[in-house]
Structures are given as C-alpha cells and as structure tokens.
C-alpha positions as CSV (number, residue, x, y, z in Angstrom):
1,X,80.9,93.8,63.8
2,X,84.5,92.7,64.8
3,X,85.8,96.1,64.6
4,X,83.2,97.7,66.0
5,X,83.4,95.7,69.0
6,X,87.4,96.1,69.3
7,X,86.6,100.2,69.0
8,X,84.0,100.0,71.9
9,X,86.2,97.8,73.7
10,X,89.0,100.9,73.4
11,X,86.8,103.2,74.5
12,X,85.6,101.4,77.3
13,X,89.6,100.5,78.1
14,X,89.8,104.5,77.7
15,X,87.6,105.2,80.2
16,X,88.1,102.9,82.4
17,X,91.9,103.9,83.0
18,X,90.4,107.5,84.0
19,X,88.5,105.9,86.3
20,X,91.2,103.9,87.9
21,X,93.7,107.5,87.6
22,X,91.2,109.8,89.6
23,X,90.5,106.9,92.3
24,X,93.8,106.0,92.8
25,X,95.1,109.6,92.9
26,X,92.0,110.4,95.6
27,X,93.3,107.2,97.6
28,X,97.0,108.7,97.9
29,X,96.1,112.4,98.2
30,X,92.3,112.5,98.9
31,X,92.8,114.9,102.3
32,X,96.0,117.0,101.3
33,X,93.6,117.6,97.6
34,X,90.7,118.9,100.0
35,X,93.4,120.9,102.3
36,X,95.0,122.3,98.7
37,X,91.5,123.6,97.6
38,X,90.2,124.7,101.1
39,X,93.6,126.9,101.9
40,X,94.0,128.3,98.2
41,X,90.9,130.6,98.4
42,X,92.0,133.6,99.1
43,X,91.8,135.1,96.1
44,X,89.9,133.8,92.9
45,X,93.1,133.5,91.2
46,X,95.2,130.8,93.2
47,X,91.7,129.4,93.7
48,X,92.2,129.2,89.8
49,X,95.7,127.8,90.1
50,X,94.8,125.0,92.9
51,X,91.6,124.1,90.4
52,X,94.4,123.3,87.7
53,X,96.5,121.5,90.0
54,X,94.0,119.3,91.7
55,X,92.2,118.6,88.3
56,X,95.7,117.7,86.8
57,X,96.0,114.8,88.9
58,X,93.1,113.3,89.5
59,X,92.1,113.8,85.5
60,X,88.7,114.7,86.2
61,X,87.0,118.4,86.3
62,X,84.0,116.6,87.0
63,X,86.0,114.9,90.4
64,X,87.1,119.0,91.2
65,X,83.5,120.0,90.5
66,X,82.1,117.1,93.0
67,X,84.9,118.2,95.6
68,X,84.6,122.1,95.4
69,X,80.6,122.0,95.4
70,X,80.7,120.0,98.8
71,X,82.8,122.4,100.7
72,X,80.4,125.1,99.1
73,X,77.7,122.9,101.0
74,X,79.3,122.3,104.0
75,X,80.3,125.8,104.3
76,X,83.8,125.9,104.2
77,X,84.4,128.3,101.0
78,X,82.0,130.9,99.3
79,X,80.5,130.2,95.8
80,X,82.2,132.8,94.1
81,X,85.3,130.9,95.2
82,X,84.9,127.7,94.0
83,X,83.1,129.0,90.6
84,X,87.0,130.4,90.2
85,X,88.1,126.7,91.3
86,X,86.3,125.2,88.5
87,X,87.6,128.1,86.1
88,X,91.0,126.8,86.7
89,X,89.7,122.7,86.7
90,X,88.5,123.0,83.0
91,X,92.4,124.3,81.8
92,X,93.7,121.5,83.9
93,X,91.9,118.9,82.2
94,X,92.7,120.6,79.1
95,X,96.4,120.6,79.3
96,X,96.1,116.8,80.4
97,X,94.1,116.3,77.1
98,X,97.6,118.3,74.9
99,X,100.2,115.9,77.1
100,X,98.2,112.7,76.3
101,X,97.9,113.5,72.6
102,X,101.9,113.6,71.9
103,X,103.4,110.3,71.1
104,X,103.9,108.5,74.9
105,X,102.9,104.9,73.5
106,X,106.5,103.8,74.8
107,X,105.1,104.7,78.1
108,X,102.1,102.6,78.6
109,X,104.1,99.3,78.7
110,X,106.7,100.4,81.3
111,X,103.4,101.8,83.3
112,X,101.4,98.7,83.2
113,X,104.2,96.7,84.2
114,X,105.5,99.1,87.5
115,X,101.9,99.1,88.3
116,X,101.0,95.7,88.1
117,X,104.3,95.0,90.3
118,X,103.5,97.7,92.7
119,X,99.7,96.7,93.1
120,X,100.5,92.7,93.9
121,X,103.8,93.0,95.9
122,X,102.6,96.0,98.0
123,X,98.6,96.6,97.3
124,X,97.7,97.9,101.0
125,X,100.3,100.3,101.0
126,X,101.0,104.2,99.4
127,X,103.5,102.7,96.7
128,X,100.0,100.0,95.9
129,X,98.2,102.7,95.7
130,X,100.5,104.4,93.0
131,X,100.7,101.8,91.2
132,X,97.0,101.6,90.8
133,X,98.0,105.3,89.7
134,X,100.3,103.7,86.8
135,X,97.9,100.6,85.6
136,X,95.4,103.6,84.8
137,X,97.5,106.2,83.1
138,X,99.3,102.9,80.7
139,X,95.9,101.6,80.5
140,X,94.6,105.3,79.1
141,X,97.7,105.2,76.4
142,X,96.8,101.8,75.0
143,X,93.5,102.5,75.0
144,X,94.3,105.6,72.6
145,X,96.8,103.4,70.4
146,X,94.3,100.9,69.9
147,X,91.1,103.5,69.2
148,X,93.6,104.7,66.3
149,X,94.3,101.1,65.0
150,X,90.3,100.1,65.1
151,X,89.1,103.1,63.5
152,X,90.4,103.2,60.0
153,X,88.9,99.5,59.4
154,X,85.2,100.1,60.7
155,X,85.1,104.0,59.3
156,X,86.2,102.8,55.9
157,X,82.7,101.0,55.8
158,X,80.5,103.6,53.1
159,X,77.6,103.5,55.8
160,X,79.1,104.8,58.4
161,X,81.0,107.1,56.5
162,X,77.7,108.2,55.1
163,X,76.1,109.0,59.0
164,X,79.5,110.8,59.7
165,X,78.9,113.2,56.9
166,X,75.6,114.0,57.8
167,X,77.6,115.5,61.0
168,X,78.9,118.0,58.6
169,X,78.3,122.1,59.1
170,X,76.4,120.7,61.9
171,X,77.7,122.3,65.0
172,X,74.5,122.5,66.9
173,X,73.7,118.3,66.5
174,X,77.7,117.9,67.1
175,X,77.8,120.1,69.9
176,X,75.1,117.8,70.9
177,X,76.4,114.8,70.2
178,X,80.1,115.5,72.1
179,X,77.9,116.3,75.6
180,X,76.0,112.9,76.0
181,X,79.4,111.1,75.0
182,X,81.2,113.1,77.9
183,X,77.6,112.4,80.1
184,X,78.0,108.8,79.2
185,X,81.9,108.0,79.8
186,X,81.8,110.5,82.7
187,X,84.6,111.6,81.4
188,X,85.2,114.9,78.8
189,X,88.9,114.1,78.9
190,X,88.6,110.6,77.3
191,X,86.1,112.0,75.0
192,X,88.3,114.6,73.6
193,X,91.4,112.3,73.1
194,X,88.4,109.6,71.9
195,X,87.6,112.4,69.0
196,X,91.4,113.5,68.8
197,X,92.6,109.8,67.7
198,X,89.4,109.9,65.4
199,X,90.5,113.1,63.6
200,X,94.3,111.9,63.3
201,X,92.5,108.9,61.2
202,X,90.5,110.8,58.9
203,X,87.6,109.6,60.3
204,X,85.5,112.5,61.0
205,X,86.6,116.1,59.0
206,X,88.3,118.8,61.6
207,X,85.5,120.9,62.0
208,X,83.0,118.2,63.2
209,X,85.7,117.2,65.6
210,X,85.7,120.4,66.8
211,X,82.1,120.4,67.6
212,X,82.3,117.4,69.5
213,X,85.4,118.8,71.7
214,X,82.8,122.0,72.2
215,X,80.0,119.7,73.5
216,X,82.0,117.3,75.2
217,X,83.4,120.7,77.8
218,X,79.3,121.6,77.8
219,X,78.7,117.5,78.6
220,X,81.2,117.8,81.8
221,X,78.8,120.4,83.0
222,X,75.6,119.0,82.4
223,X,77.2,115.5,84.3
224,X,78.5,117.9,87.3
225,X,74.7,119.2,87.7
226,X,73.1,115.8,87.0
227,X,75.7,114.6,89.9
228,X,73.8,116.9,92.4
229,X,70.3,117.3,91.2
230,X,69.7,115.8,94.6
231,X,72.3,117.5,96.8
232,X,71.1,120.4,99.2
233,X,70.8,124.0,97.2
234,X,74.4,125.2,97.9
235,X,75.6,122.6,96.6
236,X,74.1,122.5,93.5
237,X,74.4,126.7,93.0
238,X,78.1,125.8,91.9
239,X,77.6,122.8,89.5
240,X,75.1,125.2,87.8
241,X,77.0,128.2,87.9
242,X,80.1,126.4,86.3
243,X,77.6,125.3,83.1
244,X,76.3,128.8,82.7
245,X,80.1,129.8,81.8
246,X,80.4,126.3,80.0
247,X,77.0,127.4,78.1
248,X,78.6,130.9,77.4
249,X,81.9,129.9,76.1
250,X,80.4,127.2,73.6
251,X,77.9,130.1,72.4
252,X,80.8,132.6,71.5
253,X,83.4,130.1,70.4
254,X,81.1,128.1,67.8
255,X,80.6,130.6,65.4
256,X,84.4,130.6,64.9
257,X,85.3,127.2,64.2
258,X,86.0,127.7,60.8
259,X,88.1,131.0,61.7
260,X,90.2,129.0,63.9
261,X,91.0,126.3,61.4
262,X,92.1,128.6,58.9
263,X,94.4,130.4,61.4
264,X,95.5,127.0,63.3
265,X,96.4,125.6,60.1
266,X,99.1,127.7,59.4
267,X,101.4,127.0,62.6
268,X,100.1,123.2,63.1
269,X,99.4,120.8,60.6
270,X,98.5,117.6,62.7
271,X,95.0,117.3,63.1
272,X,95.8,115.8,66.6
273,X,97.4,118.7,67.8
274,X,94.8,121.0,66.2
275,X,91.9,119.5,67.9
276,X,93.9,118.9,71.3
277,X,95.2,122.6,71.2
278,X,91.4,123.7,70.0
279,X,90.4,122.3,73.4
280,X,93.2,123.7,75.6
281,X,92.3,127.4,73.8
282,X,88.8,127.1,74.3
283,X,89.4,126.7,78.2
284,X,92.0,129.2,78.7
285,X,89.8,131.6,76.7
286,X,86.3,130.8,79.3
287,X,88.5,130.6,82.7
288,X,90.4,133.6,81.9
289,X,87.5,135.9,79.6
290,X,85.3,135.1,82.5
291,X,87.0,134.7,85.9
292,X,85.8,138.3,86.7
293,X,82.2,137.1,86.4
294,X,82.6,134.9,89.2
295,X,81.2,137.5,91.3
296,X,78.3,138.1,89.5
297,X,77.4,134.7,88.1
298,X,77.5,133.8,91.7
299,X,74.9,136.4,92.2
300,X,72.2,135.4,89.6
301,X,72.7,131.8,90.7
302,X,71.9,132.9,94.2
303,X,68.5,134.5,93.2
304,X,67.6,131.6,90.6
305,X,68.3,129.4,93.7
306,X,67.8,130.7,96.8
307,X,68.6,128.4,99.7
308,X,65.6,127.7,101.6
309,X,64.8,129.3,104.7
310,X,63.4,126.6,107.4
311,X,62.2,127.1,110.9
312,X,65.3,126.9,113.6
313,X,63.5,125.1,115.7
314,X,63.8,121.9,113.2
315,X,66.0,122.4,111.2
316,X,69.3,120.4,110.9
317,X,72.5,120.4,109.1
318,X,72.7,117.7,107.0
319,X,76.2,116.4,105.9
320,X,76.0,113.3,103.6
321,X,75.8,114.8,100.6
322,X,75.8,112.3,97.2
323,X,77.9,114.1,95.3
324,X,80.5,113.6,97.8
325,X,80.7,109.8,97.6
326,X,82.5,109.9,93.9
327,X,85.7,111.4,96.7
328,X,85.6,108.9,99.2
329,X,87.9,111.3,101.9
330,X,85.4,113.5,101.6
331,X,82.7,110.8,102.2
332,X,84.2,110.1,105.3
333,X,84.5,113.7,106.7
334,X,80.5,114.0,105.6
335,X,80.0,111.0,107.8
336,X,81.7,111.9,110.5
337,X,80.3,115.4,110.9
338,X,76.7,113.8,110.5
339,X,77.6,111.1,113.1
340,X,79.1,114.1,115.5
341,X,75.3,115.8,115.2
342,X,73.9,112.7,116.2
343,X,75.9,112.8,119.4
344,X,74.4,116.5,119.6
345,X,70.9,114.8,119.5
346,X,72.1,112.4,122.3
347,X,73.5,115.0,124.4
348,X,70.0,116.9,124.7
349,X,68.2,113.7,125.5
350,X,70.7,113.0,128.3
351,X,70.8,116.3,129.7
352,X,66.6,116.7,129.2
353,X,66.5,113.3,131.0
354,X,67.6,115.0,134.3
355,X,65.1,117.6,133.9
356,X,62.0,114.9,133.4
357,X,63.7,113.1,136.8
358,X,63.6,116.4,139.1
359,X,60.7,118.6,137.6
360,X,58.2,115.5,136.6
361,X,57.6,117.4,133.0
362,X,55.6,114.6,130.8
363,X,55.7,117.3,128.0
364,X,59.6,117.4,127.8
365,X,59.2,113.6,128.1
366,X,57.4,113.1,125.3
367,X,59.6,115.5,123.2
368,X,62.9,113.7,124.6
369,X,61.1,110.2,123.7
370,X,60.4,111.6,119.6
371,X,64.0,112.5,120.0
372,X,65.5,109.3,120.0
373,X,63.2,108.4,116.2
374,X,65.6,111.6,115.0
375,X,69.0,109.6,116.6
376,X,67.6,106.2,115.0
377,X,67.0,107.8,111.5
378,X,70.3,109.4,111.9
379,X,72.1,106.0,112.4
380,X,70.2,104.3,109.4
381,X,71.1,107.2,107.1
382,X,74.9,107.6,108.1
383,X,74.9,103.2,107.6
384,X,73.8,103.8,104.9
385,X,76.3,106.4,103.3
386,X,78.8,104.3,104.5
387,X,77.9,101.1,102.8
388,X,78.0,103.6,99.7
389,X,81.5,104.9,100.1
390,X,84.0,102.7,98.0
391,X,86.2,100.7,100.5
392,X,88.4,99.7,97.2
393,X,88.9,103.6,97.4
394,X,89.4,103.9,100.5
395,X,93.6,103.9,102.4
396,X,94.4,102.5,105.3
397,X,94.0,105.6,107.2
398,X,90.3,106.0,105.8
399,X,89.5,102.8,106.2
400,X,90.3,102.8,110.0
401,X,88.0,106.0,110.2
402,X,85.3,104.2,108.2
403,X,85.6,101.5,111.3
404,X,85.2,104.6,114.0
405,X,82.5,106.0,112.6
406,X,80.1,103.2,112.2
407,X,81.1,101.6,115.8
408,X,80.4,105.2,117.1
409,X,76.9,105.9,115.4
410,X,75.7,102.5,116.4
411,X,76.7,103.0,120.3
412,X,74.9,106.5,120.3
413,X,72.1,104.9,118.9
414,X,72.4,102.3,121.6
415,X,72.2,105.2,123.7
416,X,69.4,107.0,122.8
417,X,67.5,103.5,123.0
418,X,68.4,103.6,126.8
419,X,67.9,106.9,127.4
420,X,63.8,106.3,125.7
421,X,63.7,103.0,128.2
422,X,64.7,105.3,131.4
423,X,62.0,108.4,130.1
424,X,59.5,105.5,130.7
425,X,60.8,103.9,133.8
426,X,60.8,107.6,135.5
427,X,56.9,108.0,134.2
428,X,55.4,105.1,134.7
429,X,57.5,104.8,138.7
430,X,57.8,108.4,139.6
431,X,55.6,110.9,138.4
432,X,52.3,109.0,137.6
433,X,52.6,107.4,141.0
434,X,53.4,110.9,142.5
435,X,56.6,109.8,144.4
436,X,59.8,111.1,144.8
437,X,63.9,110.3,145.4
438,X,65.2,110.9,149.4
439,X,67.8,114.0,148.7
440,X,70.6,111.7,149.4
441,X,69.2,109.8,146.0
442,X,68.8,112.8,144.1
443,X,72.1,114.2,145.3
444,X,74.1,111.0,143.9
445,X,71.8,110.2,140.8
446,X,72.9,114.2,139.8
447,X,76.6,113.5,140.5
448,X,76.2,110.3,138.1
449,X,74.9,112.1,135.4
450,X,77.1,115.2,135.8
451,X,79.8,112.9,134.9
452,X,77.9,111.2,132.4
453,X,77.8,114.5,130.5
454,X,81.5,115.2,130.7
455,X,82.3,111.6,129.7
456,X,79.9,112.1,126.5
457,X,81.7,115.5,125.6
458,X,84.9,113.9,126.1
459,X,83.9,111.3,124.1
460,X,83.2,113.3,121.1
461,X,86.5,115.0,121.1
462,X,88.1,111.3,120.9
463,X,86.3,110.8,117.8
464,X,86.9,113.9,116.9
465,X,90.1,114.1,117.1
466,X,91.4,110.9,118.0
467,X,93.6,111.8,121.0
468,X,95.0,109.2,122.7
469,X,95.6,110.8,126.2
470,X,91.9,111.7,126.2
471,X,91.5,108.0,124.8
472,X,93.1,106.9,128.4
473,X,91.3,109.5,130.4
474,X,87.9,108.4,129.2
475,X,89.1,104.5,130.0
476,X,89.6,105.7,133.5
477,X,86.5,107.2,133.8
478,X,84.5,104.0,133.1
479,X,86.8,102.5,135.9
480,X,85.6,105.3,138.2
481,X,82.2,105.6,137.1
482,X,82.0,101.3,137.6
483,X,83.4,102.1,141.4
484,X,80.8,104.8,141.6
485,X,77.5,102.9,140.7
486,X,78.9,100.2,143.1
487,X,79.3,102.5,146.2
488,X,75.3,104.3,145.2
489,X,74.0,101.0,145.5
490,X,75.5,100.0,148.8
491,X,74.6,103.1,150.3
492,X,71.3,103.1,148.7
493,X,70.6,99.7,150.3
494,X,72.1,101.2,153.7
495,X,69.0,103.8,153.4
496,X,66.4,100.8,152.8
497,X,67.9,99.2,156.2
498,X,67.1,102.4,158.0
499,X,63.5,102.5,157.1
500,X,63.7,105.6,154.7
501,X,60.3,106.2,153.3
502,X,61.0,108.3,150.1
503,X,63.9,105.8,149.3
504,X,61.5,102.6,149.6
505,X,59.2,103.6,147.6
506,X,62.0,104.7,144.8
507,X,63.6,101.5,145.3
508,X,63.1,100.0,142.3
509,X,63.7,102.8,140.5
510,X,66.5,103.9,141.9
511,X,68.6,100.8,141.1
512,X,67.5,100.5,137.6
513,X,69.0,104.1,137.0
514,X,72.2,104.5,138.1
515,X,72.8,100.6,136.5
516,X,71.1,102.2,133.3
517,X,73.7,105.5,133.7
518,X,76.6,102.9,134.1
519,X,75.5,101.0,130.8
520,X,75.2,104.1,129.0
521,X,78.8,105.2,130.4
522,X,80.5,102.2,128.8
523,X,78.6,102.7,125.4
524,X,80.3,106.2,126.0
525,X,83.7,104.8,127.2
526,X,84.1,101.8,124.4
527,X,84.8,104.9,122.0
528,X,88.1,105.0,123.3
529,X,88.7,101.0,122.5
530,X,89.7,101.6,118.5
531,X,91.7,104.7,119.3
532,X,93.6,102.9,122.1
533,X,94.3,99.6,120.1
534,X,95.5,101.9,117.2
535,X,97.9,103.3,118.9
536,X,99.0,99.9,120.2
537,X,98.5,100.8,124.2
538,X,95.9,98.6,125.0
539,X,96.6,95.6,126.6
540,X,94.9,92.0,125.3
541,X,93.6,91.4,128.2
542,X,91.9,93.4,131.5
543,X,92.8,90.1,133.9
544,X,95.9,90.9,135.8
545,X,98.7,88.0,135.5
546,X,98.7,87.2,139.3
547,X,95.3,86.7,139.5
548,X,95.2,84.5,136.7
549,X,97.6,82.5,138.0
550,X,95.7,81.6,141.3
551,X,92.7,80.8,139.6
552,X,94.1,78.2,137.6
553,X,96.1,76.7,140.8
C-alpha cells in the first residue's frame, strides 16, 4: 500500500507541475501566445510552426487546442487554419516529451530553488511569474525521478505483474487504457513520460507501452472535445476535427508496433528513448502525412456540423465561451467583447427612448422595456464568467482589466434599469394622459440626449481601448453635461413663471428626465475613473485647496 501511494503521489506531483508550467507560461505570455497564433495563419504551414512553438511552452496541446478553437469561434481564423495549428501542437508536445526523457535530474533542484526565490521575493511581478514557470518544470523532473524509484518495488508484487501481462498483444484495451489516463491527468505529456519511466523499469514490456503512448495522443483528443461539448458549433468543429486525424493516425500506426520495435531496436537500445522517440515519430508522421487534409477534414466537419442558422432579428453573438477559461487572457478578451455587446443593447434602449418621448409609440415601449431583461441577463452571465476566470492566473495587467470589465457591465446595467424607469415615467405622464413637452422642452431634452449618445460611444472606446485623452474628454463632459441639466432647469422653471401651458402640465416630467439623463451620464462618465487613476492623473480629491481652506476658517 506504501508504495502504491508514493507512485500515485508522483504522478499526481507529475501532473501537477504541468499544471503550474502551462499557467504560469499563459500568465507571462498569455496575449503575445494569442497574437503568435492569430498572425501566423497565413499559410497552414507556419500555422504548423506557431502550433509547435506555442505548444512548447505552455506544455499542453490540449491548452493550443482550447486557444485555437476560441478564435475559430470568435471568428478570427478559419477552421482549416487552426486544424494545421493543432497539426503542429501534437509535435510540439512530442518533442517536449524526448527533452524531458534525457537525464535533467540535476536540473530540478536548481529550478525549485530559483523558483521558490523568485515566487516569494517578487510574486506580483513577471520574474514571480517565471518562477512559478521553474517550481513547475523542477517539480515535473522529480516527479519523473521518483515514478522510476516507486515503481520497481510495487511492480515486483506477482499480482500486479500478473494484470500487467494481461495488457499483452493487447493494443486495442491499451490503446484504451493510455486515453482515459491522458483524459484523467489532462495531460498526454505527463502520461507519456508516466509510461516512459515505467518502461525504463521493466515494468510494462515495450510494446504495451507503446499502446498506451498511442492512446494517450487519441486521450488529448477526446479531452479537447469533452472541453467544448458545450461551446457554440465552431468551436467545437476544431476539437473534433483534430481527433479524426488523432483517430486516423492510431488506426494506421497500430498495426506496426511490432515493426517499429524491430527496426528501433537496432539504432536505440534504451527503452526510454524508444518509447519517447515512438511518440515524437508517431506525431511527425500525423501532422505531416495529413496536413494536406486540413482542407478537406475541415469540409466533412462542416457538413457533420453545420452551424445553426437563427433568425437575425434575435440572434446574438455570444463571446464567453468555456473552453476559453482554461487561458485566462483569453477569458478576459471573451468578457470584454460580451460586455461591449451589452453596451450595444444599451445604446438601442437609449436611442429608442427618444423615439417613445416624441412619437408616443407604446409598442417600441414595450419592446425597449423587454430590452433591458436581455442587458440584466447579460450582466449576470458576464459576472459570472468572471468569477470563473482564475485570478491566481491572472498578471497585473489582466487583473486591472478583470477590474474594468465588471465595474463597466454593472454601470450599463445600472443603465438599462434607468432607462426601463424613464419608458414608464414617459407612459404613465405623457402619452396615456395625452400631453406633450413646450418646443423649447423638447428642443433641450433632444440636445441632452444627443450628447448622451456621444458620451456613451465615447465611453466604449475608453473601455475599449483604454485611451487616456478620451478618459479626460469624457471627464469633461460630465462637468458640462452637470452645467447643462442645471441651466434646463432654471429655464424650465422660467417657462412655469410665465404661465406656459404645455410646460405645466409636463412639469413633473420634465424635471425627472433631464435629472434621470444626468444620472445616466455619470454611470457613462465614471468609466473614465479606473483609466484615469491608472494612469496616475487623477487627482484625490475634486475640492479645490482654496476653498477647503475657507471652509475650515
């Protein structure tokens, strides 16, 4: 029981330094990975190259997978592209596999040791984040040293060696086997180097180990689609595309096991290398046999799933995708392109609002009034994403953004709330009583809420973009807009003193609007607040020094 428990413990140490590899390697180049991928597809074979690169360092084809089949969703590449991203991921992963098999065990102290110090002394910084980087990669070579060390005491045990050779000539139950280990760990590299340190032991024969390697490369498929059973159609059309290579490869390469063996066995006589080198072969023979299938396999995936075709009229784009949330800079862009379509939504129940005020339209009313459920559901399901995202994963950067885009959502929710209380007000005071604003009212209400729209669009290109002169400009406009509602009242109250009938009877009205256009302008305006304090230009406090001074004399 003892050993078993220390081998399990290595494999979970094994997996567990992926883990901390491909987060901590998403934390330091999470948006230059995504700029690599998006600007290498030009062709399907530097699509292939940047697949090997990105995969490399972040240790995970599944992670590339994820990554690739969100742009796929979100539009940004075509499928045949990223099907020749993923051709390129499974090499990289395999030639991670060959450099982890030779003898680094000298390595893993010096790692653990920079890391640790890095992590402590400098945690909230780019050299913390690398040292996350280290902790995972010694981590991942002590894990290996001790699977080797456990597994000669608990295989020696007749039982187990007994269920081992039932393995034997096999391939189909190993095959198997080797994909719900890599479904389990989430991880096919620490699978293969799992069944790598097993073979170097004599624990299971060569061509069982094999096996396994074949169905652990089928078992990061299968995870990739499990990932995005849920995710929207495009999406998913790459994760299954990349298993029916995965399910190709495995079906030509198993019946030549044994041939391989025989061959291998004259250059390399390490069963390490042999099983290591098995892996690296298998994937350079699928990404480069079928690279120009992409095409076509991208084709037949199409028709098997064809992306639903719903009505304009309701349809929406929908951005937070699951599979994204395993790449938390990707998470964030997701978030942020969802939260900009809720400002879309907000945008037509301001501008719609107008229309109910001068045409008295209780249908557009209604419609306007079911919009702001759509903006409310919106905010719930971007909190939501965002409680999901991994703020452990997330830099500095990201985590400031992560900041934005909640404080955003929750003000145009805020302001969809205000636009639904005005829709009322203007029914229940102006069109079921029949009454109408002077043209002097009309004529300022429409000036407010032209600028209202131009502060809201200006607003989203703050977020957007984070601009700090157009932070500034849209600070000023709430200092105008402030000035503005104060001069409509006063010469609102001016027409009440001359006995204007249309403007008494719109009194009450009147007032509550233009104050309920100047709260929604600083909902709009306090957007600029976390840009501005970033950048370090805005002041602690709005009170002027002089004045402050006379108050306390």
């Amino acid at each position: 029981m003892k050993h078993l428990l220390n081998l399990l413990a290595a494999i979970a140490l094994l997996v567990w330094g992926t883990h901390l590899v491909r987060t901590g390697v998403l934390r330091v180049f999470g948006a230059n990975l995504r700029k690599i991928l998006v600007r290498s597809m030009r062709n399907r074979f530097t699509a292939a190259l940047s697949g090997i690169g990105v995969t490399a360092l972040v240790q995970s084809s599944t992670a590339t997978s994820l990554m690739t089949s969100s742009f796929v969703g979100a539009g940004l590449v075509t499928l045949p592209a990223a099907l020749a991203v993923m051709r390129g991921a499974d090499v990289g992963t395999a030639l991670m596999s060959v450099l982890f098999s030779t003898d680094l065990s000298w390595l893993s102290p010096l790692f653990i040791f920079v890391g640790v110090v890095l992590f402590i002394t400098r945690s909230a910084s780019a050299a913390g984040r690398v040292g996350r980087v280290l902790i995972g990669l010694g981590l991942m070579l002590l894990a290996l040293q001790l699977v080797v060390a456990t597994t000669g005491p608990l295989f020696s045990s007749p039982a187990v060696r007994a269920l081992l050779a039932s393995l034997n000539s096999d391939v189909l139950l190993e095959i198997t086997i080797g994909a719900v280990f890599a479904v389990v760990a989430y991880s096919s590299l620490a699978v293969v180097l799992l069944v790598a340190a097993m073979a170097s032991s004599n624990v299971v024969p060569l061509d069982v180990a094999l096996g396994l390697v074949l169905g652990a490369n089928l078992g990061s498929g299968l995870l990739a689609v499990l990932t995005t059973a849920k995710s929207p159609v495009p999406v998913r059309q790459v994760t299954v595309g990349n298993l029916i290579f995965k399910i190709a490869g495995v079906a030509i390469a198993a019946p030549f096991v044994g041939l391989y063996l025989r061959e291998a066995r004259h250059f390399v006589s390490d069963a390490t290398s042999l099983v290591v080198l098995y892996h690296l072969a298998f994937n350079v023979f699928v990404s480069l046999g079928f690279i120009g299938f992409t095409d076509m396999v991208a084709r037949l995936v199409s028709r098997a799933m064809p992306v639903p075709v719903a009505n304009t009229a309701t349809q929406r784009p929908h951005h937070l995708d699951p599979s994204a949330l395993s790449t938390p800079s990707l998470a964030i862009s997701n978030a942020a392109r969802e939260a900009l379509h809720q400002a879309d939504i907000v945008e037509t129940m301001l501008i719609g609002m107008l229309n109910v005020l001068r045409n008295n339209d209780l249908r557009l009313a209604q419609e306007l009034r079911k919009l702001d459920d759509t903006v409310d559901e919106l905010y719930s399901a971007i909190k939501y994403y965002m409680t999901k995202i991994s703020r452990e994963a997330l830099g500095e950067e990201e985590s400031k953004r992560w900041t934005d885009i909640i404080s955003f959502t929750i003000n145009m929710e805020q302001i969809g709330d205000i636009i639904e209380r005005v829709i009322i007000d203007i029914e229940d005071k102006k069109i079921k009583p029949q009454r109408n604003f002077s043209d002097a009212g009309m004529k300022e209400i429409v000036e407010l809420h032209e600028r209202l729209i131009a502060n809201l669009r200006l607003s989203m290109s703050v977020f957007l973009n984070g601009n700090v002169r157009d932070a500034q400009k849209l600070l000023q406009e709430k200092a105008r807009f402030r000035d503005l509602e104060r001069a409509y009242a006063t010469t609102h109250l001016g027409r009440l003193s001359n006995q204007t009938a249309l403007s008494i009877e719109t009194s009450s009205l009147h007032i509550d609007l233009i104050s309920d256009l100047k709260r929604i302008n600083s909902h709009i305006c306090s957007i600029a607040y976390p840009i501005l304090d970033s950048a370090g230009v805005l002041s602690p406090s709005r009170l002027r020094e002089s004045r402050l001074g006379e108050l306390k004399a």
